[in-house]
N, C-alpha and C positions, 0 to 999 in steps of 0.2 A: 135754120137748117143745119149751119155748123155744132150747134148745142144737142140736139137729136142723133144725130153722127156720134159725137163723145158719146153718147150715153148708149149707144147701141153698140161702138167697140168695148166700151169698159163693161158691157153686161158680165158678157161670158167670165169676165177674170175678177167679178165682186162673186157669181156663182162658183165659180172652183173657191176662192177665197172661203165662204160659208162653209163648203162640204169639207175645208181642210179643215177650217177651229169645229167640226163637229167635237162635241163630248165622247170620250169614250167611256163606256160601263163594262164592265169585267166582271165574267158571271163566275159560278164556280162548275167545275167539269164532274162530271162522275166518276164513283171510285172502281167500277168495272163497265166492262159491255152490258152487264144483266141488269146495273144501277138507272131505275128506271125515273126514280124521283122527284130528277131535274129538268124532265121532260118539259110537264105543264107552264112550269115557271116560264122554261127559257120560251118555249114558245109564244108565252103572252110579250112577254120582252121581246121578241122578234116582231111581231108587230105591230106593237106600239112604236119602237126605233123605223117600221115601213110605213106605216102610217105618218106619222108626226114627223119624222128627220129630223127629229130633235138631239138623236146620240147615235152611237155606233155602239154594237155589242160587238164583245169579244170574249175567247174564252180563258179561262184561268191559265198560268203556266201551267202547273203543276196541280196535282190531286192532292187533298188534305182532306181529313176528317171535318166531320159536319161543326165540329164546337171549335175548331183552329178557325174556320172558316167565319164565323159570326165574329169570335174576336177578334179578328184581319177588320171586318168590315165597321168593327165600334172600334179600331184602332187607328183607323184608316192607314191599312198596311197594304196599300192595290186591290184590294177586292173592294167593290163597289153595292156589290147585291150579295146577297145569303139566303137559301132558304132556311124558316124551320117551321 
């Protein structure tokens, strides 16, 4: 009975545990409101991270050109994903 007990308080706090070390993935942002581009992408990325809970997306700091942005991600300079 005592062993059931532990495992039922520790649930809750092995859960938060998991959802803090999720991965983060860091998309790139558009270079305007009209940049439409990055739409499809991010949306498939949006739910696969709702699906699976495997990562967390987030978006870029900052806007950069589409070829700064691929060399960020073969440089591994915080960008994680690129489209092209």
């Amino acid at each position: 009975m005592i062993k059931k007990l532990r495992i039922l308080v520790a649930a809750p706090g092995l859960l938060c545990l998991m959802a803090w070390a999720q991965p983060i993935v860091v998309h790139p942002i558009p270079q305007s409101a009209d940049d439409r581009r990055y739409d499809y992408p991010i949306a498939l990325l949006t739910l696969c991270a709702k699906q699976t809970g495997a990562f967390r997306l987030e978006p870029s700091a900052f806007r950069a050109p589409q070829g700064r942005y691929l060399r960020m991600v073969e440089n591994q300079q915080g960008l994680d994903v690129a489209v092209a």
